[in-house]
C-alpha positions, 0 to 999 in steps of 0.5 A, a space after each residue: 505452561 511448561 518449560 517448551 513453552 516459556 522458552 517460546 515466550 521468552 524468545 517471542 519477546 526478545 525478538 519483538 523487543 528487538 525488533 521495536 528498538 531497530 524500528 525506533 533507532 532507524 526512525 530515529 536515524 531517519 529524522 537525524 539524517 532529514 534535519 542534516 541535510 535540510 541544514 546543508 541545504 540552508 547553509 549552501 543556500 545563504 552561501 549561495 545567495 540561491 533562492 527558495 524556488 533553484 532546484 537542487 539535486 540533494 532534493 531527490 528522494 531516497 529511499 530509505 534503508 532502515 534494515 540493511 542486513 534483510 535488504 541484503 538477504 531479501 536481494 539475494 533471495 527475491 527474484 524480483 524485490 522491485 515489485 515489492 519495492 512498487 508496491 510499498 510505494 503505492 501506499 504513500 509511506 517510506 516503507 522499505 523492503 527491509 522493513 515489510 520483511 521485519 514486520 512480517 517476522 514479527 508478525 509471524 512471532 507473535 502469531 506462533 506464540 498465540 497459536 503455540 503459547 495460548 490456543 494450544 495448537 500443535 507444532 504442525 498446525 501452529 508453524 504454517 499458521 504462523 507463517 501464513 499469518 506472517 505472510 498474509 496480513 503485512 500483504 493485506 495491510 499494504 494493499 489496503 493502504 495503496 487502495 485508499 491511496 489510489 481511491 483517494 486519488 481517483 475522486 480529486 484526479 478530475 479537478 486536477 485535469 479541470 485545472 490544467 484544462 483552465 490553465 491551458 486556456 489561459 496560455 500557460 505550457 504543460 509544464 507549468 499546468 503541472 506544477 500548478 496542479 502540484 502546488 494547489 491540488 490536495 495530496 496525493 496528486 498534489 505530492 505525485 503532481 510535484 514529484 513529476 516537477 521535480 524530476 523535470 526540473 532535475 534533467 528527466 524528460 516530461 515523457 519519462 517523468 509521466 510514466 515512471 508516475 503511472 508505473 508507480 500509480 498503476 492507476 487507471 485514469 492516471 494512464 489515460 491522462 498520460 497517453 492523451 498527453 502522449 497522443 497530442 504531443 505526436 499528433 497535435 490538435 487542442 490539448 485543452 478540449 481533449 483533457 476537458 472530454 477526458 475529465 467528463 469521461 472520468 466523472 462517467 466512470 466514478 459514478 458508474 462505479 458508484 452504481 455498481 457498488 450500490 446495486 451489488 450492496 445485497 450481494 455484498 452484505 449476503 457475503 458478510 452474513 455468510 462468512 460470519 456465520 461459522 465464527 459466530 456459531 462457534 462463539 455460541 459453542 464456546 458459550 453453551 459447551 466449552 469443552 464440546 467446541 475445544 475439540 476442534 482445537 485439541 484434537 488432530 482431527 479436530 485441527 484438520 477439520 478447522 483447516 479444511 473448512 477455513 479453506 473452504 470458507 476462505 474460497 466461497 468468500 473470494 467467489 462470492 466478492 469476485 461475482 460482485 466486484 468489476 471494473 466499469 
C-alpha cells in the first residue's frame, strides 16, 4: 500500500470515526432532551393537579435534528426533501433527513476504501462506485424497512376494522373506536391509531388527522378505510356494516396476494439461480485460476467488461422480478 493509499485510509477512518461520535453525541442529546421534557411534563402535571389522560401540546412529535448543518445543505440543495422526509417516516424510526445523508457519506467512504484500498480498482472505476454505493444501499435499506412496516400493518389492519365494526355496534362514536384501536391494537397501527388521537384531541379535524396518516402510510387499505369513513360522513348509512364488507375485502385481498406469491415461487427462485450464477462462477475462477479471474479486476478492460455485465445482470433481475410481482 503506497503513500496515496495510506492517506486514504487514514482519512476514511477519521471521517467515519467522526461521524460515529456525531451519531452518539445526538443519540445522546436526543435522550437528554426526551428525559427533560418527560420531567417538565410531571412537575407541571402535579403543579396542575392534571390527570394521566389531559391532553398537552408538549406531547407532539418532533422531528429530530441530529445534523443540523447537512439538514441546511440538503435544503438548499434537494428540490423536494419533503419526500425524502415521507419516506424516512415510513419506516417507523426517528431518522432525519441530516442523518440518512451522514450514513450515505459514510457508507460512500467506506466503500471507496474497499474498492480503492483493498480491490485495487482505479480512480475512474472505484469513485462512481463509491457513490452509487452510497447512493443505493441507504435507499434500499429504508425501503426494506417501510416494506416490512407496511406488511406488517397490512396483516392485523383488518382485526382493527373488525374492532371498530364491534364497537360501532356497540354505540361507541368514531373517535372513541379509534383510540380504542390505538390503545389494544399491536404496533404499528396501535402507534398510527394513537398518533391519529392525538392529533385529534390537539385542535385537527378527523378528516386531516386520516389523510395526513394515508399520506405518511401510503398504504393501500389504509386509503380505502379513509374514504369509506369519508363516503359515510357525506352520504349516511351504516358505518358498521360497510367497514364489515371492507374488512372481508381486505381478507380477499392478502390471500390472493398469498396466491400469487406461491404461484410465482418457480419464477422467483429461477431469478435467484440465475443472478447467482455470475458470482458464484467467478468464486470458482478465483479458486481454480486466481490470477486468470484477477484480470477482470486489474485491467481497464477488465473493469468495463465487469461494469457492462452488472449492468446487464442488474437489468435481467429487475425484469425477471417485475414479470413476477403485481399487485391483486
Amino acid at each position: 500500500m503506497n503513500l496515496a493509499d495510506l492517506i486514504l485510509f487514514a482519512g476514511v477512518m477519521l471521517a467515519f470515526g467522526a461521524g460515529a461520535l456525531a451519531l452518539a453525541s445526538a443519540m445522546g442529546a436526543r435522550r437528554k432532551q426526551v428525559r427533560a421534557r418527560a420531567r417538565a411534563l410531571t412537575r407541571r402535571l402535579h403543579a396542575r393537579g392534571a390527570s394521566d389522560d389531559a391532553p398537552s401540546a408538549d406531547l407532539r412529535k418532533v422531528e429530530p435534528n441530529q445534523f443540523p448543518l447537512i439538514e441546511a445543505v440538503v435544503a438548499r440543495l434537494l428540490p423536494r426533501p419533503e419526500i425524502l422526509r415521507e419516506r424516512l417516516s415510513r419506516t417507523g424510526k426517528e431518522i432525519s433527513v441530516g442523518a440518512y445523508v451522514a450514513v450515505c457519506i459514510v457508507v460512500a467512504m467506506v466503500m471507496l476504501l474497499m474498492l480503492k484500498g483493498i480491490v485495487g480498482l482505479s480512480w475512474l472505476v472505484a469513485l462512481p462506485g463509491a457513490v452509487a454505493a452510497g447512493v443505493v444501499m441507504p435507499y434500499w435499506a429504508t425501503g426494506v424497512l417501510a416494506g416490512r412496516r407496511q406488511q406488517a400493518f397490512v396483516n392485523i389492519f383488518p382485526d382493527a376494522i373488525d374492532l371498530m365494526v364491534r364497537g360501532l355496534r356497540s354505540g361507541l362514536p368514531v373517535s372513541e373506536c379509534i383510540s380504542t384501536i390505538g390503545t389494544e391494537m399491536a404496533n404499528p397501527v396501535g402507534s398510527e391509531f394513537r398518533a391519529i388521537n392525538d392529533m385529534v384531541r390537539l385542535g385537527q379535524s378527523m378528516d386531516d388527522a386520516l389523510w395526513s396518516a394515508a399520506k405518511r402510510l401510503d398504504i393501500a387499505d389504509f386509503n380505502f378505510f379513509v374514504i369509506t369513513l369519508n363516503v359515510q360522513r357525506e352520504t349516511g348509512g351504516n358505518l358498521a356494516e360497510t367497514l364489515a364488507n371492507l374488512s372481508d375485502i381486505l381478507r380477499q385481498r392478502k390471500q390472493m396476494k398469498h396466491k400469487v406469491k406461491a404461484l410465482s415461487s418457480e419464477a422467483r427462485a429461477s431469478a435467484y439461480i440465475l443472478g447467482s450464477l455470475p458470482f458464484l462462477m467467478l468464486g470458482i475462477l478465483m479458486v481454480l485460476n486466481t490470477d486468470y479471474a484477477m484480470e477482470l479486476f486489474t485491467d481497464p478492460r477488465g473493469h468495463t467488461a465487469v461494469a457492462v455485465g452488472i449492468g446487464m445482470l442488474l437489468t435481467g433481475i429487475a425484469v425477471m422480478f417485475k414479470m413476477v410481482r403485481f399487485e391483486p
